[in-house]
DRENDO-1510 file (C-alpha; in Angstrom, 1 decimal, always signed):
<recs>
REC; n; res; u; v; w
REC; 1; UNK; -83.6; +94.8; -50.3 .
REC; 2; UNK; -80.9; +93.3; -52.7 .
REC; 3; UNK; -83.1; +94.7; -55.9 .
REC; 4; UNK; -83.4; +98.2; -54.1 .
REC; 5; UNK; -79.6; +98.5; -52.8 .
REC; 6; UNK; -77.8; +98.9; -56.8 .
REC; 7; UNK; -80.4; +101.7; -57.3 .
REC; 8; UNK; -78.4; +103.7; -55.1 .
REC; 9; UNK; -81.5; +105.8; -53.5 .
REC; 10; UNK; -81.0; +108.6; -51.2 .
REC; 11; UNK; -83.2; +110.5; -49.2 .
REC; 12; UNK; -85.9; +108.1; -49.9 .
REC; 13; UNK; -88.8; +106.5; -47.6 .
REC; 14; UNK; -89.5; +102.6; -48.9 .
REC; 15; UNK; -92.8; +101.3; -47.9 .
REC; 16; UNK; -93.6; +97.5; -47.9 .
REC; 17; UNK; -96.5; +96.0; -48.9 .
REC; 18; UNK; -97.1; +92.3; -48.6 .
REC; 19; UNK; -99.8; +90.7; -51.1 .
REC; 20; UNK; -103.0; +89.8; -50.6 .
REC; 21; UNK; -105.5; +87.5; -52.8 .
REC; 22; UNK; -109.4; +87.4; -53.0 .
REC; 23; UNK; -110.5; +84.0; -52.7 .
REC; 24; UNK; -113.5; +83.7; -55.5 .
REC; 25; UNK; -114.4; +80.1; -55.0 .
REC; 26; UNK; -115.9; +78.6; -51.5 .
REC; 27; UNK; -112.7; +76.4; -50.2 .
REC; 28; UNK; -113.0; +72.7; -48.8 .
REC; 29; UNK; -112.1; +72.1; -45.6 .
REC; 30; UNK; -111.4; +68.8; -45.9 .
REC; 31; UNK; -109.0; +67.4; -43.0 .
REC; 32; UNK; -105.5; +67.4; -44.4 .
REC; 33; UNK; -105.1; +63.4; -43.7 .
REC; 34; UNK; -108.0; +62.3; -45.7 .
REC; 35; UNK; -106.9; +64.3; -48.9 .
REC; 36; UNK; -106.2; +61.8; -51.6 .
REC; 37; UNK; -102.9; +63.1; -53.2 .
REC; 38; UNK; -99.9; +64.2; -51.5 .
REC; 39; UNK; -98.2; +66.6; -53.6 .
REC; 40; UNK; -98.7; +69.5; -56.3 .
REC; 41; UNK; -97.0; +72.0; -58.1 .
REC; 42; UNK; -98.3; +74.7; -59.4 .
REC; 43; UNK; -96.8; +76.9; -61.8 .
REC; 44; UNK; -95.9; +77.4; -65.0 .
REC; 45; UNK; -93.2; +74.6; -66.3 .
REC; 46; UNK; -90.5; +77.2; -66.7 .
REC; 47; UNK; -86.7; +75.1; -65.4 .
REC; 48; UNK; -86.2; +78.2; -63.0 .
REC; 49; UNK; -89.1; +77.4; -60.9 .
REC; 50; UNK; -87.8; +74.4; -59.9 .
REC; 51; UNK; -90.1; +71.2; -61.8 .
REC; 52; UNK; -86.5; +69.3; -62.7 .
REC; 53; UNK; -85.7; +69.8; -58.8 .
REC; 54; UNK; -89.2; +68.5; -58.1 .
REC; 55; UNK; -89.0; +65.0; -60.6 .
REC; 56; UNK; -85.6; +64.4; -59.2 .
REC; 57; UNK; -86.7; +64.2; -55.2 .
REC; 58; UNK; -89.8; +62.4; -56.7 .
REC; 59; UNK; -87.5; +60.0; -57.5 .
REC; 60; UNK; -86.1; +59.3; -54.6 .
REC; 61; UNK; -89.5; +60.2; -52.6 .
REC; 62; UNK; -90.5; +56.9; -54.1 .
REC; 63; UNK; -87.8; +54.6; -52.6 .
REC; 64; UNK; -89.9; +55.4; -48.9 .
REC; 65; UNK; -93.2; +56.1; -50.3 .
REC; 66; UNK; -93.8; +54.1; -53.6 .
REC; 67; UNK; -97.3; +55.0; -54.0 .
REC; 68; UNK; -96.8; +58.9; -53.8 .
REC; 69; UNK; -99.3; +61.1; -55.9 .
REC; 70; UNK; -97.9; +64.4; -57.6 .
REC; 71; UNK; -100.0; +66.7; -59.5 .
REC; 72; UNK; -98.2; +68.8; -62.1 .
REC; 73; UNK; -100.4; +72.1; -62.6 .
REC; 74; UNK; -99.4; +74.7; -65.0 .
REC; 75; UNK; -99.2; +76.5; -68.7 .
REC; 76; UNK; -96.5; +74.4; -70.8 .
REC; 77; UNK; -93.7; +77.3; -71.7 .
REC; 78; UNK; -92.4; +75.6; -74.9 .
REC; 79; UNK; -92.7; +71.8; -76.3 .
REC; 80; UNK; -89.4; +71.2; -75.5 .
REC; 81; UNK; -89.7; +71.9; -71.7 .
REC; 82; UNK; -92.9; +69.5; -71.8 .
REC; 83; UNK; -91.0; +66.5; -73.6 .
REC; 84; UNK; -88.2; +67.1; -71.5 .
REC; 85; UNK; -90.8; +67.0; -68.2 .
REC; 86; UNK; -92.2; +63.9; -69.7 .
REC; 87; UNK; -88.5; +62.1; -70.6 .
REC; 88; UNK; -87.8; +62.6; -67.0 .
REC; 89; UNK; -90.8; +60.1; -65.5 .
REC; 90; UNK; -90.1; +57.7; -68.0 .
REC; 91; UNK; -86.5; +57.6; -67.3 .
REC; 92; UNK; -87.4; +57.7; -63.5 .
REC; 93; UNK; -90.2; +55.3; -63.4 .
REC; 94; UNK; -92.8; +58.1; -62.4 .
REC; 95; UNK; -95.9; +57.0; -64.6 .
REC; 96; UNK; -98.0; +55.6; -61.9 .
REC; 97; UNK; -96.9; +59.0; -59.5 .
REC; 98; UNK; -96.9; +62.1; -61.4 .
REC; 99; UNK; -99.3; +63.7; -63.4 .
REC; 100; UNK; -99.1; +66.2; -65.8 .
REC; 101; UNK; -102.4; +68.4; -66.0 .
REC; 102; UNK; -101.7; +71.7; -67.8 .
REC; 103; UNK; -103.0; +74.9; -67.4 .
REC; 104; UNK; -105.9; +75.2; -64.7 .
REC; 105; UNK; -107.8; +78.3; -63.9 .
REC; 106; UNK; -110.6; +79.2; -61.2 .
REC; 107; UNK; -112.8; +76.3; -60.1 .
REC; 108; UNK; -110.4; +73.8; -62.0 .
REC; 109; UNK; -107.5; +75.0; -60.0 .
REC; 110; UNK; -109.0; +74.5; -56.9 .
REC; 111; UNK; -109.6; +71.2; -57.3 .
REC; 112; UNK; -106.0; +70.7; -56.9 .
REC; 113; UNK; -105.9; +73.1; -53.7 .
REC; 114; UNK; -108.2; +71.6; -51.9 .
REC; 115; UNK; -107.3; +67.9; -52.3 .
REC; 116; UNK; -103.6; +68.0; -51.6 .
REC; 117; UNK; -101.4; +67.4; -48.7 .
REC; 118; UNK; -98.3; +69.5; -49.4 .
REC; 119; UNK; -97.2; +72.1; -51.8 .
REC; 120; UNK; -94.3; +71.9; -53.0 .
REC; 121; UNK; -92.1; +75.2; -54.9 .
REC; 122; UNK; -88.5; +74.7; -55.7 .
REC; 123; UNK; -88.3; +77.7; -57.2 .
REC; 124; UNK; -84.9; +78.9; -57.9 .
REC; 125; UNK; -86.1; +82.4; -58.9 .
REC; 126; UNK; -88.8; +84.3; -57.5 .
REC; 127; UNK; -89.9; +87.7; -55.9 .
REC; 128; UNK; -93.5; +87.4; -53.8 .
REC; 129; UNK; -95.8; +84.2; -55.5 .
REC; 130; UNK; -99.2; +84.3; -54.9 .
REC; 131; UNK; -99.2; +80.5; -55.5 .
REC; 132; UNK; -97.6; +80.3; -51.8 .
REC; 133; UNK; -100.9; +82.4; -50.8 .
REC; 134; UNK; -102.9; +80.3; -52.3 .
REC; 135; UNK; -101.4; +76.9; -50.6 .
REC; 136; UNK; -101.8; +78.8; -47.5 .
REC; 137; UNK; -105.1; +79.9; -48.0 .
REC; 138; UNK; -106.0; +76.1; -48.9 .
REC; 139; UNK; -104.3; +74.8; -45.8 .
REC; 140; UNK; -101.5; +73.2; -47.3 .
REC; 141; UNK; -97.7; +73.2; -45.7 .
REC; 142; UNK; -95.7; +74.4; -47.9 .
REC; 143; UNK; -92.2; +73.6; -48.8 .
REC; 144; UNK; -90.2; +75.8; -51.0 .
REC; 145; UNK; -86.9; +77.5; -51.1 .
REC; 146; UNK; -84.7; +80.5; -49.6 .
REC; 147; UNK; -85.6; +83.1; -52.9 .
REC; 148; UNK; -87.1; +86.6; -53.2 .
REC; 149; UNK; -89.6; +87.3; -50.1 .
REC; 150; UNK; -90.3; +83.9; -49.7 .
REC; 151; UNK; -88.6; +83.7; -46.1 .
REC; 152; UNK; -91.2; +86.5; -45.3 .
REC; 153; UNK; -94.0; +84.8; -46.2 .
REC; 154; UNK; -93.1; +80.6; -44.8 .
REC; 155; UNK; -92.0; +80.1; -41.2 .
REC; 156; UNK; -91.4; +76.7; -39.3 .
REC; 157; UNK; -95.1; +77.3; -38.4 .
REC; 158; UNK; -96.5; +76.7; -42.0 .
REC; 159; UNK; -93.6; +74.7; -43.9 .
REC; 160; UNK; -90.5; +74.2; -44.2 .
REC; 161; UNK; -87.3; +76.4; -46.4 .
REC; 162; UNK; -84.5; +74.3; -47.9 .
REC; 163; UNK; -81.8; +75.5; -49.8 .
REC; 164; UNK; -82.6; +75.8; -53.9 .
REC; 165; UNK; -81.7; +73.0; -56.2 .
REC; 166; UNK; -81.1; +70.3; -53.4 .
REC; 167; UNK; -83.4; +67.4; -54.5 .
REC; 168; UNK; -81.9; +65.4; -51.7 .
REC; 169; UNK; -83.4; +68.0; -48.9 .
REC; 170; UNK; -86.3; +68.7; -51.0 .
REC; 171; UNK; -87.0; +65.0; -51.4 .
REC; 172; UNK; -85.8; +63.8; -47.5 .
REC; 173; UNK; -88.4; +66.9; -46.4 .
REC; 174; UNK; -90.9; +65.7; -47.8 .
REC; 175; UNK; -90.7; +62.0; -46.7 .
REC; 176; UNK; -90.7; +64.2; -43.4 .
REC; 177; UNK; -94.2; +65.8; -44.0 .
REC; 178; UNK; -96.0; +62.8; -45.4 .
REC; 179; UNK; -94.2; +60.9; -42.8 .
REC; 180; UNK; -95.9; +62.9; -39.3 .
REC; 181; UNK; -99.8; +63.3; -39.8 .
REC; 182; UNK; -100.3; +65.4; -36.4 .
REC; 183; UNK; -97.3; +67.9; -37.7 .
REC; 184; UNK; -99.3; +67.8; -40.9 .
REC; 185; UNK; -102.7; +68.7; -39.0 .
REC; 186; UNK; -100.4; +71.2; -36.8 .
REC; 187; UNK; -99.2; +73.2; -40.4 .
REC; 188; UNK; -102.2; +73.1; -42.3 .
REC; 189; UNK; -104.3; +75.0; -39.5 .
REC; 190; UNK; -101.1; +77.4; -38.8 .
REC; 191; UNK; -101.1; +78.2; -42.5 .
REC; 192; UNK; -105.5; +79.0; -42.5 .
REC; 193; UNK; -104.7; +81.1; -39.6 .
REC; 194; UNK; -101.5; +82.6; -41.2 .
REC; 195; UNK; -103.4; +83.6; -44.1 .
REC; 196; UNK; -106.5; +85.0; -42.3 .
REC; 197; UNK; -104.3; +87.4; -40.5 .
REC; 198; UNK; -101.8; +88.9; -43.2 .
REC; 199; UNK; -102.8; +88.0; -46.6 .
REC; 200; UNK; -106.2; +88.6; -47.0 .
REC; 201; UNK; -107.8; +90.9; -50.0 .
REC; 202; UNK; -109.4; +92.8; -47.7 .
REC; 203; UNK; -106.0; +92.9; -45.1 .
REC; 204; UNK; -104.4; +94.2; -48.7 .
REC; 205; UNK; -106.4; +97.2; -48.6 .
REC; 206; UNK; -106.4; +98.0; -45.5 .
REC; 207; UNK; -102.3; +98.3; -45.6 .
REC; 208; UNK; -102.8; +100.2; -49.0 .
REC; 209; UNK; -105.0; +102.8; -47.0 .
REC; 210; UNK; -102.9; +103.0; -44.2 .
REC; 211; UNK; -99.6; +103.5; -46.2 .
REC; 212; UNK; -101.4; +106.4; -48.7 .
REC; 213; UNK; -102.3; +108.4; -45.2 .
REC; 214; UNK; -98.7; +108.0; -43.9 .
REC; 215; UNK; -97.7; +109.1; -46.7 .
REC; 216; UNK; -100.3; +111.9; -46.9 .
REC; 217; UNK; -99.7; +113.4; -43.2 .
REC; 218; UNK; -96.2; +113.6; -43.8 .
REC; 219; UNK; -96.7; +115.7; -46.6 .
REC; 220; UNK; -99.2; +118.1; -44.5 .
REC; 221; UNK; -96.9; +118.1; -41.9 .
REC; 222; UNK; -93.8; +119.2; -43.6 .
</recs>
């Protein structure tokens, strides 16, 4: 709504259409609580989708949980956003808790979906990311932040929204998660059965269809 509203349309009909992904790799159903690492984020290392956010709650995460596990997954944007990544768990002691991986694609990727507790996604500035549809297609709670659809996509039944560049709520949330393994259990189903019903590839299509023929009998019928 607040990207349509400055263009000021009139007369017009707005149709929305929520994303769906195909899921080209068999997924793990592992149960939640015997997944090995707690954390990941997955995205490109660009500041505005929140990986500063995410190393300073790690921080702090580590004060409660010292042996917390946090998988960094995604394409470096320049060499100065990687040294500055890599400055920041030095300076914070984060050697033995975060790893940096790079870019991952298909089965690689996966890998990290299916052996993780939580997602995690900062973000600060984002429209519809399919990453979230991936973590709930995987069965992982996610937490992330009041941006773009976002609130559309995550309810209280599948994670948790905090406001954007809080480290203290991002980090205190997830002490939360890690803390409560039948809420844990609880989200991760919710977010398999979330998924199933609204953001399937073939769900997608169906929506597409449906939206063309509205769109179609209107016509004919005016």
């Amino acid at each position: 709504r607040r990207e349509l509203h400055p263009l000021q349309l009139k007369n017009a009909i707005i149709y929305v259409l929520p994303n769906g992904i195909i899921n080209q790799y068999p997924i793990q159903t592992f149960p939640i609580t015997e997944k090995k690492d707690d954390v990941l984020f997955l995205s490109n290392l660009f500041p505005s989708k929140g990986i500063f956010i995410l190393l300073q709650a790690i921080k702090l995460v580590k004060d409660h949980i010292p042996t917390i596990k946090v998988n960094i997954v995604g394409d470096t944007v320049n060499n100065q956003i990687l040294r500055e990544v890599k400055r920041l768990i030095v300076k914070y002691k984060l050697e033995q808790n975060v790893i940096i991986h790079g870019k991952k694609l298909g089965k690689e990727k996966s890998i990290f979906l299916e052996n993780t507790k939580i997602f995690v996604h900062p973000t600060l500035n984002d429209a519809f990311p399919l990453v979230i549809l991936e973590a709930l297609q995987n069965g992982l709670p996610v937490i992330t932040t009041n941006e773009g659809a976002i609130p559309e996509i995550i309810d209280d039944e599948t994670g948790i929204i905090i406001q954007k560049n809080d480290p203290e709520q991002l980090a205190l949330k997830i002490i939360s998660l890690l803390s409560d393994q039948e809420h844990l259990k609880t989200l991760s189903k919710n977010c398999v059965d979330q998924f199933n019903e609204r953001y399937t590839a073939s769900i997608f299509n169906k929506n597409v269809h449906k939206i063309f023929m509205t769109i179609i009998n209107k016509k004919i019928n005016d």
